[in-house]
N, C-alpha and C positions, 0 to 999 in steps of 0.2 A: 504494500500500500504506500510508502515511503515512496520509494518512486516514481509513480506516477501522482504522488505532489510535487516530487522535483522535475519533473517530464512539465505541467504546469506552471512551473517558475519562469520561465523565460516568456511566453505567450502572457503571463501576467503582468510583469513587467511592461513588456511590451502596452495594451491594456492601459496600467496607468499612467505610463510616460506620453501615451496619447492624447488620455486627456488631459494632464497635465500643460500640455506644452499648447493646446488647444484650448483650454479653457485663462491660458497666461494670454492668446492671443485675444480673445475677446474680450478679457480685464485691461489690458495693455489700450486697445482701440477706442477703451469706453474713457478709459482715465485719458485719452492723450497721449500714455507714455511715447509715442513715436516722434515726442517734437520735444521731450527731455534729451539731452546728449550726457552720456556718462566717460567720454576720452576712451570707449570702447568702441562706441556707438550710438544708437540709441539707446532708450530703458526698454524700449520695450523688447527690441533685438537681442540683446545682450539678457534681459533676463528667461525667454526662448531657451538661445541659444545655452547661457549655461544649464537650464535643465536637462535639455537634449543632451547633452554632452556629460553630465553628470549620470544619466540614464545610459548612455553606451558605456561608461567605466563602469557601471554596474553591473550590465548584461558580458562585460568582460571577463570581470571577476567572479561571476554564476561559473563563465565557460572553463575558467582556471579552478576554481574550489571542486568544479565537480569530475568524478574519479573518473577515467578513463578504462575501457575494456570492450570483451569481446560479448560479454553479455548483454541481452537485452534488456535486463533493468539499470546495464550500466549506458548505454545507448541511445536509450529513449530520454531521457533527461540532457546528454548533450546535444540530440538532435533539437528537443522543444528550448533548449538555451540558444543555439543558432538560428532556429526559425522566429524566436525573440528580438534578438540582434538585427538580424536582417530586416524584419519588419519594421524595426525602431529605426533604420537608418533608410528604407523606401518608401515610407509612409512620411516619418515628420520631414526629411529635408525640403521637399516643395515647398510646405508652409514657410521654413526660413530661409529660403531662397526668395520667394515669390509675395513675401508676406504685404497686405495691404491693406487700409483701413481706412473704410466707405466715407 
């Protein structure tokens, strides 16, 4: 049962870092943050971006902590940490890339 919470872990992540970074956009557009400059950026970019980025060291260190092998309950959990990963980095980069506020 252990592992397929850890098989869960990365798609979870995933999950929150979405809305996370998603719901920083629509606080960010509501407050203005896009017309603060922080010598990063903007506020509103720059606090995005460090989510996101704080959300890939995370789904890093899932893919580093967890054990490695030939078994299936050792497998299933680094594959759902990569398909974590990857989704965090195909899904949110548009919004920081492309990000705009109406």
């Amino acid at each position: 049962m252990r592992w397929v919470m850890l098989t869960l872990a990365g798609p979870t992540l995933w999950a929150l870092l979405f809305s996370g970074v998603y719901a920083l956009h629509g606080l960010g557009c509501a407050r203005g943050w896009n017309s603060i400059d922080t010598g990063l950026g903007t506020l509103h970019m720059t606090a995005m971006t460090g989510l996101w980025l704080g959300g890939l060291v995370l789904h890093l260190g899932l893919l580093i902590a967890l054990p490695g092998g030939g078994l299936r309950q050792q497998r299933l959990p680094r594959l759902g940490a990569w398909i974590g990963l990857i989704a965090s980095l195909l899904t949110l980069a548009p919004i920081l890339l492309t990000s705009t506020c109406g």
